[in-house]
N, C-alpha and C positions, 0 to 999 in steps of 0.2 A: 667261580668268583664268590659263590654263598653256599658252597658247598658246606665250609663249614659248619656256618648258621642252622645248614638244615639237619646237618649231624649232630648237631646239640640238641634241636627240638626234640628229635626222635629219640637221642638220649632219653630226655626228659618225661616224653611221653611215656616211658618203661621203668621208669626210677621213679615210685610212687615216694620216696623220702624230700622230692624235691618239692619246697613250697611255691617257689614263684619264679622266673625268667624275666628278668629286665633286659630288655633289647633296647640299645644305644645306634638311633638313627639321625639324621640330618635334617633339618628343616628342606632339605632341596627335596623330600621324598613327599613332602606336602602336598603338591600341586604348579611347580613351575614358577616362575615369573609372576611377581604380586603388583606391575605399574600401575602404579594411582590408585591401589589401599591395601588395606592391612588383611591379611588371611589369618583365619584358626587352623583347631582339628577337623570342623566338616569338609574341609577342601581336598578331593582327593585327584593324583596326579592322573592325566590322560593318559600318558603315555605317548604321545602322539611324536613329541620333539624332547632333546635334550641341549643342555649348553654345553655340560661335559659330559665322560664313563663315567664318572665320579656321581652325578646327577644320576645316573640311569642305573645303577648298581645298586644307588641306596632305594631306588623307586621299587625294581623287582624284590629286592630284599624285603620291603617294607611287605609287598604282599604275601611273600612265605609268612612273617611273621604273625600278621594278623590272619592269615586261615590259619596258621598253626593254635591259636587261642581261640577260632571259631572249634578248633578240631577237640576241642578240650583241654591243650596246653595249656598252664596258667602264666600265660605274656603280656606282660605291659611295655609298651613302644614308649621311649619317649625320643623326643626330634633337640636337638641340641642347635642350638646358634651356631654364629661365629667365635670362639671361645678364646679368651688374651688372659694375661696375667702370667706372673713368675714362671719359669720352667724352661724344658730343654725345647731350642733352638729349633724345633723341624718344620716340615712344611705347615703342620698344623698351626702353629704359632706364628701366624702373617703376621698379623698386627702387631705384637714385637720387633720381627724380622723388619717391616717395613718403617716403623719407626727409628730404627737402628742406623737405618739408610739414610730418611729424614735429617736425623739430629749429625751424621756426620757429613750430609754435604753431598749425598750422591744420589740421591732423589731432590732436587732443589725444587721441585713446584709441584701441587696435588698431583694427586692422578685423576685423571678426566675431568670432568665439566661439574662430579658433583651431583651427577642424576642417581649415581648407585645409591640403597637405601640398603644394609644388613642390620641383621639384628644381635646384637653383642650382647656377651654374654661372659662374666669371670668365671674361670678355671676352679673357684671351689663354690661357686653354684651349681655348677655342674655336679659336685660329690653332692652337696647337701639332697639337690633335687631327686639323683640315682637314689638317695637313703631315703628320700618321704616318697619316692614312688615304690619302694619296695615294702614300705611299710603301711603305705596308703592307698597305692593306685589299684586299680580294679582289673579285673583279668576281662584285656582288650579293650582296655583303654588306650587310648592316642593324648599323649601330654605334649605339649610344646614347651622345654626348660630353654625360654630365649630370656632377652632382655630387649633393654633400648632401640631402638630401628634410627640409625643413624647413616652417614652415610662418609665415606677418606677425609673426604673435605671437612666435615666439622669434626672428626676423629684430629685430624692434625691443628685443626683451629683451638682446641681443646689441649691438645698436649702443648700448642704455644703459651697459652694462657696459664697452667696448671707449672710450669715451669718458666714461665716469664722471659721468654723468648720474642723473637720476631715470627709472625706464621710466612708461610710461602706467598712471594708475589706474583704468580702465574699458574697454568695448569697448563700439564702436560697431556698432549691430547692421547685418548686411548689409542689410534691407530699408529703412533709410535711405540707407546708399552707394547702393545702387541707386538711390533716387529722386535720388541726386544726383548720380546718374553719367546720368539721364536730362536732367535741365537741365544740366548740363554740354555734352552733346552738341548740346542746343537750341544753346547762347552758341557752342558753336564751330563753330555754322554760319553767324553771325552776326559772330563778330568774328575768325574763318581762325586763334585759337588751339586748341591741339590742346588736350581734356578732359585733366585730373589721371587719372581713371577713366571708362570707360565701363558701362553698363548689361551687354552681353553679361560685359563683366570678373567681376562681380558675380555671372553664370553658374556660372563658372570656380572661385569664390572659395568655393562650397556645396559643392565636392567635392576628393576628393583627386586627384594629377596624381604618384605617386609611382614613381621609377625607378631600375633599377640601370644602372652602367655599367662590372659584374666583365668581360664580352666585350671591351670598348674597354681596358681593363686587363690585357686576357692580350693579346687577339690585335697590340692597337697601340701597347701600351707608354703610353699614357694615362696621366696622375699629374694630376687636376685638386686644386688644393690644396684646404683646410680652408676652411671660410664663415668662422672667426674669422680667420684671416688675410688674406683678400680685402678682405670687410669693413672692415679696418683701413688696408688701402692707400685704397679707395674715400672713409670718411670723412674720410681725411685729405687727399686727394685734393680734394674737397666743402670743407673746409676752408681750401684754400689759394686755391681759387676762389671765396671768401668770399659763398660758396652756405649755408652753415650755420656757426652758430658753436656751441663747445662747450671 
């Protein structure tokens, strides 16, 4: 599962040409579940439970990484958000995907109650941050390149207003997503399209995921913009690719 991860360190550890190794990790390698506040980099994960593989892949990875940089490798981890904006359709790109769903009618009301908190983050904060951490971050340092800690519900309240719409008049409860993030998964093993939402998503989606990124802001000069103005390039974006109309 990080086999290759570790084939690069060790690369690297024998290629004295190589200045620095940026490792591109997940906020979920953090420390777990943040209900009722905001987590940094001192938070490290137990190990003890997961929500998803997905969770627990980037936790073990997270610790090759940094003993690889305790071992003298030159690594900087940084932990990446929930990341939206222009681009190709995969799972990675929910927030797109889901909005897509939204604006034609086949998600008609949030998803859950609104308790979920993530931390979003636009798709070239992401470059800019990868480029001030290579140029800035320290060997073995832990950066958090997040943003905003938001949570569907005022994601979609947001995209109502930013395109002058009606928002949703109900919330669909998690324990239906789930069931239908579970036949979803059934259809796309069946017809090789990827699920709207999966089951473990629906995990994820019971708890908060909320984080700062004040360290990636001192030490790397980090300026991830505002969710209203991301958002705006995105829908419009979504718009011209006559993916959604509004």
């Amino acid at each position: 599962m990080w086999g290759g991860l570790e084939n690069v360190l060790k690369a690297a550890k024998r290629t004295p040409t190589v200045k620095k190794i940026i490792y591109t990790s997940s906020f979920f390698a953090i420390g777990g579940p943040t209900d009722g506040y905001v987590a940094d980099e001192t938070q490290m994960h137990q190990g003890k439970g997961y929500c998803t593989e997905y969770e627990k892949s980037k936790v073990l990875a997270d610790r090759i990484a940094l003993q690889a940089a305790a071992d003298g490798v030159l690594t900087t981890v940084v932990y990446a958000g929930v990341i939206y904006g222009p681009g190709k359709l995969t799972t990675g790109n929910l927030v797109s995907r889901i909005l897509i769903e939204r604006f034609n009618g086949r998600l008609p009301g949030y998803i859950g109650d609104g308790y979920d908190r993530e931390s979003f983050r636009h798709v070239d904060d992401v470059v800019s941050g990868h480029i001030a951490a290579m140029e800035e971050g320290r060997v073995g340092q832990r950066c958090l390149l997040t943003g905003e800690n938001m949570s569907f519900m005022q994601i979609f309240n947001m995209a109502a207003n930013i395109t002058n719409t009606k928002a949703p008049l109900f919330h669909v409860p998690l324990w239906l997503i789930e069931a239908y993030g579970w036949i979803s998964v059934f259809v796309s093993h069946i017809t090789g399209k990827l699920p709207l939402i999966s089951y473990p998503t629906v995990r994820v989606l019971r708890h908060q995921w909320a984080y700062s990124c004040d360290k990636a802001k001192t030490e790397l000069g980090y300026s991830p913009r505002n969710l209203t103005e991301g958002l705006s390039e995105m829908l419009l974006w979504l718009k011209e690719e006559k993916l959604i109309k509004f």
